[in-house]
C-alpha positions in Angstrom: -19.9 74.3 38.0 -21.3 71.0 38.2 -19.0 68.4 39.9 -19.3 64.9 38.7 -20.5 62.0 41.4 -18.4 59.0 41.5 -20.3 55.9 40.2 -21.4 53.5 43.3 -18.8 50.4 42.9 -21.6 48.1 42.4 -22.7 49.7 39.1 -18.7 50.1 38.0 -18.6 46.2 38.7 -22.1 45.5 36.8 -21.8 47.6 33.7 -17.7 46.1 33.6 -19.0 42.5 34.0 -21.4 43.4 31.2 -18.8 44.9 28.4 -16.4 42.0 29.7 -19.1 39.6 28.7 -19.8 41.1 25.3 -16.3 41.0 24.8 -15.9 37.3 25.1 -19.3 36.9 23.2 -17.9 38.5 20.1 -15.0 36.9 20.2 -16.4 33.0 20.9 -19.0 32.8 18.4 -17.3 34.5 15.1 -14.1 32.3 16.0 -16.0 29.2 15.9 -17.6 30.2 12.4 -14.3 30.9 11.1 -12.8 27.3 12.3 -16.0 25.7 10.2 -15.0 28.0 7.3 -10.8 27.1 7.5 -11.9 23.2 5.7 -9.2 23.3 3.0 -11.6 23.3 0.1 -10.0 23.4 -3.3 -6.4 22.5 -1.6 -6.1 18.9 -4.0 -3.2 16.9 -3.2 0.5 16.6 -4.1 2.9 14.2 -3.0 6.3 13.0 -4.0 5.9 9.4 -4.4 9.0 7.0 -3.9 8.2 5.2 -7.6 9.7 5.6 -11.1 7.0 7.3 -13.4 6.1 4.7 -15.3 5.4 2.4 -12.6 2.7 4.9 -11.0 1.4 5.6 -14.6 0.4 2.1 -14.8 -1.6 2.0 -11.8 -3.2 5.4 -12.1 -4.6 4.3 -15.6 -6.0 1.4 -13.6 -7.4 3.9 -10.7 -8.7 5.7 -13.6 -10.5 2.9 -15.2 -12.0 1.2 -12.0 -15.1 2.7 -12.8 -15.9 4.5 -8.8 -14.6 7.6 -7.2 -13.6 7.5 -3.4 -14.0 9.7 -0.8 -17.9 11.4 -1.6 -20.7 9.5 -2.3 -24.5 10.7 -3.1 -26.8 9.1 -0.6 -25.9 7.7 3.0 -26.2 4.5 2.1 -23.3 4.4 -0.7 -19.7 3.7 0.2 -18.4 5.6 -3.1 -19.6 6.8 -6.4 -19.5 4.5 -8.9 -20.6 4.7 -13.3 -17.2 7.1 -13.9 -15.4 6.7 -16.7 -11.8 7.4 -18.1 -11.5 10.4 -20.1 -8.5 12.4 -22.1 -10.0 15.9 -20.8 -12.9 17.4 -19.3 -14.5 20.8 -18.9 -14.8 20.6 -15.6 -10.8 21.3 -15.3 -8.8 24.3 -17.7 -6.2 22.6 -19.8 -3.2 21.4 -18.2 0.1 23.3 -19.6 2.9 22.6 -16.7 4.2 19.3 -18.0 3.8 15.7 -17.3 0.8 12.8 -17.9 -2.4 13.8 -16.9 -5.6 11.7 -16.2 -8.8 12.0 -16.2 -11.9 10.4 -14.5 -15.5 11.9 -15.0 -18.9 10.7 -13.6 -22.1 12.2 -15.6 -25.2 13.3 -14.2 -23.7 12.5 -10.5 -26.3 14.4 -7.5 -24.6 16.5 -5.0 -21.7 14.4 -3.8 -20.9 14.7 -0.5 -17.3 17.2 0.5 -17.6 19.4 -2.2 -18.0 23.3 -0.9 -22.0 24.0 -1.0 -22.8 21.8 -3.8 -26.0 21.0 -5.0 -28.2 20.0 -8.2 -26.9 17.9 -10.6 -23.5 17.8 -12.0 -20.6 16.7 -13.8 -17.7 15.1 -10.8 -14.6 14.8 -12.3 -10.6 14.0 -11.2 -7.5 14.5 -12.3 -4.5 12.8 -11.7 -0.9 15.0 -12.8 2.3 12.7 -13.0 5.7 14.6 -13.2 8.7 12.7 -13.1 11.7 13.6 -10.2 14.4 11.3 -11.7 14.4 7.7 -12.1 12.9 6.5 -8.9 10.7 8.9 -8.0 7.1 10.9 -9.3 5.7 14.1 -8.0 1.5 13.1 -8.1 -0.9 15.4 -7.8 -4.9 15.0 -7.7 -7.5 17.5 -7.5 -10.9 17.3 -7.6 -13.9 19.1 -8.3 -17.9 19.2 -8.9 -19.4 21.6 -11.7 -23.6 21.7 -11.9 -24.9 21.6 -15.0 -27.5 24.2 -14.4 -26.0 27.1 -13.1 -22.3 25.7 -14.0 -21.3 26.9 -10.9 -18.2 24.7 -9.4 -17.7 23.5 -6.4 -14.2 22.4 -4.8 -13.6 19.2 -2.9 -12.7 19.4 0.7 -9.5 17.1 0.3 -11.3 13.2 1.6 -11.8 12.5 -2.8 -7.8 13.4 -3.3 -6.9 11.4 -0.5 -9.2 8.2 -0.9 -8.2 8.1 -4.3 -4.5 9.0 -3.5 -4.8 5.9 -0.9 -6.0 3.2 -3.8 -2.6 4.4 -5.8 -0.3 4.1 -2.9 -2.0 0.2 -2.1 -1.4 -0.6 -5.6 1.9 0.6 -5.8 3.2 -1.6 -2.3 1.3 -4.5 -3.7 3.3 -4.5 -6.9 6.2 -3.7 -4.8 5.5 -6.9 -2.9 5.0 -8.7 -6.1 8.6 -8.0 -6.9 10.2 -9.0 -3.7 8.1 -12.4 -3.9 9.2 -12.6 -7.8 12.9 -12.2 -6.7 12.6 -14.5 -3.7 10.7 -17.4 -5.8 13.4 -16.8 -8.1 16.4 -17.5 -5.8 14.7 -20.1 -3.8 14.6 -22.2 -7.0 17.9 -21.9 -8.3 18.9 -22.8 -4.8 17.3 -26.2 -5.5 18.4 -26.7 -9.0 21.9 -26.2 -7.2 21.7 -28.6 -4.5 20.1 -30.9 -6.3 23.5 -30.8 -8.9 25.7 -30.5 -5.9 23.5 -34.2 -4.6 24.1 -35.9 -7.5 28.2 -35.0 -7.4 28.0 -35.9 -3.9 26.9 -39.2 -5.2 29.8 -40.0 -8.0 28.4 -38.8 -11.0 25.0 -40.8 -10.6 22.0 -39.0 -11.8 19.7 -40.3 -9.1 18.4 -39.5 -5.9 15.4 -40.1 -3.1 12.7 -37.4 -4.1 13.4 -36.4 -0.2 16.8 -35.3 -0.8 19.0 -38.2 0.6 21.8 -39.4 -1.4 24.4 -41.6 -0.8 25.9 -45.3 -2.2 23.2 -48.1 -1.9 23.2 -50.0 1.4 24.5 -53.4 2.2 22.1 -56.0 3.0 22.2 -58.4 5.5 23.3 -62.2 4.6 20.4 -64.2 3.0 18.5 -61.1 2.3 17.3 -60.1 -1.1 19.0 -56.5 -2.4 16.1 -53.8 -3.0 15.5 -53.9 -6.8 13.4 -52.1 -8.8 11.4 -55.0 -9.5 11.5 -55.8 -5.4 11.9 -52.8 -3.6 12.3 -52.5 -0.2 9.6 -51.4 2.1 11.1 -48.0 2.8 11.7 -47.6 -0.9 8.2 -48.5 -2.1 6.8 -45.7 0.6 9.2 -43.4 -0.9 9.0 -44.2 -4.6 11.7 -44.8 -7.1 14.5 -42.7 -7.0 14.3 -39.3 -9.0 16.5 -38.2 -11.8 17.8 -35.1 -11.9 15.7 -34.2 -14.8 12.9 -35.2 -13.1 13.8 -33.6 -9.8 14.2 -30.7 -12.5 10.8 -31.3 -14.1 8.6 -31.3 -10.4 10.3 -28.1 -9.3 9.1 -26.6 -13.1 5.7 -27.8 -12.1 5.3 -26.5 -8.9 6.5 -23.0 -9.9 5.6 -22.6 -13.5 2.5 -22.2 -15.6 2.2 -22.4 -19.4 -0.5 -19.7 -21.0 -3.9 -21.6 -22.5 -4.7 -21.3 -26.1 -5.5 -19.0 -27.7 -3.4 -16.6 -25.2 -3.8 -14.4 -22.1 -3.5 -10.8 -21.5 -1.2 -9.8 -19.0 -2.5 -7.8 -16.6 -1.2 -4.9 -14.2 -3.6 -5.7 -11.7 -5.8 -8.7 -10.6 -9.1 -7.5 -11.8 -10.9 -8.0 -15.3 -11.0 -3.6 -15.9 -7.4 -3.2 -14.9 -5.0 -2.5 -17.9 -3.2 -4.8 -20.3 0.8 -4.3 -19.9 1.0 -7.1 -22.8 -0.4 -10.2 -24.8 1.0 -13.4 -23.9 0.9 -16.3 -26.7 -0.3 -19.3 -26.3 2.3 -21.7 -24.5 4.0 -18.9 -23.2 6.0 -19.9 -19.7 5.5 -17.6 -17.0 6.8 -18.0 -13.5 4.0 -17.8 -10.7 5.0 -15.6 -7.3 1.5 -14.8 -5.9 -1.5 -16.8 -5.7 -5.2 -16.0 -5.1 -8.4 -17.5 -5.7 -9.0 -16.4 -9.3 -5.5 -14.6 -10.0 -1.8 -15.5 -10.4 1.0 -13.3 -9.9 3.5 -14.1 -12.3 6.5 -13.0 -13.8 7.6 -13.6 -17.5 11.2 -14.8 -18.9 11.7 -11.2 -19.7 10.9 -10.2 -16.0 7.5 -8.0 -16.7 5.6 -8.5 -13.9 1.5 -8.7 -14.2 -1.5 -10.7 -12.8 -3.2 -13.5 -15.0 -7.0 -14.9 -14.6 -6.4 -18.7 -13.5 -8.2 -20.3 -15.7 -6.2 -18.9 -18.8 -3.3 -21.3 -17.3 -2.1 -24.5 -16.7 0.7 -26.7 -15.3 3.8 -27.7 -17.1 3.3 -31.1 -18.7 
């Protein structure tokens, strides 16, 4: 019978260290490939947005029609890609059948964009933008996009950075025109505030219809003996720097002026956003009064008589004669 020698301790530790070490090989380098391969390709976006449905349907059309796609691009160089268009449907996405608006935006002949799943060739990059109502004030949005090669037709998902650069542009649109409102509705009560003081001045001062253009009312002041009274043909020196006294009307008139534009013939397109591409919400006639809430260089922020609120190119205005 052969009796079996015990292993010497330093071979037990050696051939243990080994299989120890192969272990932890193994286990390192197939966990590392499988973090690179857990990017959420294909994953898209959906997000309840805090907006009624019609509101973010007016800014995705504009998203839509801005002409670039965020979030890929197809040399280093680029910030975006840019030549898409606006389009009812594509191939590049099976019909839509759960409900809601859908939009489309499609760049032709785009090369490999960068963050779509091994892409390559030439291709068709195209997203789409789902709107589903949640009530009044709010809009489940979802994007997706994806590349499809012409060639092979093989598609390719996006990573997630389109969905959310393009998801980013919607949400800056949205607390911009958000803004807009706020402004509108502060505009608003800081000039009937005026229009109300400047009433309440004028009872203040007995019925008269006149007042200092700086606000301060009151029964004229005695003069001293042997002086002249302030007259409109001889003014005072602290009435000639002031000007002649204001009207209510006229008081009336400046305010309208410095808050109020009239549209240029032959009319103006209202817009939803302050760029030339961005879409019309409605044609304003020539003369048309519109109050102004928001100024830049080119564009005006304004808000009609019937409280639409839109963006209107600067030189398609002018003051209130």
């Amino acid at each position: 019978m052969k009796v079996l020698q015990p292993a010497s301790s330093a071979g037990l530790i050696l051939r243990r260290t080994i299989w120890l070490l192969a272990i932890l090989f193994s286990m390192i380098f197939p966990l590392s490939a499988r973090e690179k391969d857990t990017t959420p390709y294909g994953m898209g976006l959906i997000v309840n947005v805090p907006y009624p449905a019609t509101e973010v349907a007016q800014v995705v059309q504009d998203v839509v029609q801005n002409g670039i796609i965020r979030g890929t691009k197809e040399y280093n160089k680029d910030e975006y890609v840019s030549g898409a268009n606006a389009a009812s449907s594509t191939k590049v996405f099976e019909a839509w059948t759960e409900g809601g608006q859908v939009f489309y935006k499609v760049r032709l002949k785009v090369i490999d964009p960068r963050n779509f799943k091994d892409g390559g060739d030439e291709g068709t990059l195209a997203v789409r933008y789902v709107l589903q109502p949640q009530g009044e004030k709010n809009t489940i949005l979802k994007i997706d996009a994806r590349f499809v090669e012409d060639f092979r037709h093989v598609s390719h998902a996006s990573n997630g950075s389109v969905e959310a650069a393009e998801f980013k542009d919607i949400r800056d649109r949205l607390e911009t025109l958000d803004a807009m409102k706020n402004l509108a509705i502060e505009a608003r009560r800081q000039r009937d505030q005026k229009f109300s003081s400047s009433k309440s001045e004028v009872a203040t001062n007995g019925g008269s219809d006149s007042f200092a253009p700086n606000g301060a009312v009151g029964p004229p002041q005695s003069t001293a003996a042997g002086s002249t009274p302030a007259t409109e043909d001889a003014p005072s020196s602290a009435n000639a720097a002031a000007g002649p006294p204001q009207t209510l009307a006229e008081r009336v008139h400046s305010l309208r002026q410095q808050a109020e534009r009239l549209v240029k013939a032959p009319g103006a397109p209202l817009k939803s956003a302050p760029f030339h591409t961005a879409s019309v919400l409605q044609s304003l006639p020539a003369g048309t009064e519109v109050l102004v809430v928001v100024t830049t260089p080119y564009w005006l922020g304004v808000e009609t008589h019937e409280g639409q609120h839109g963006w209107i190119s600067r030189d398609q205005l002018e003051q209130v004669p």
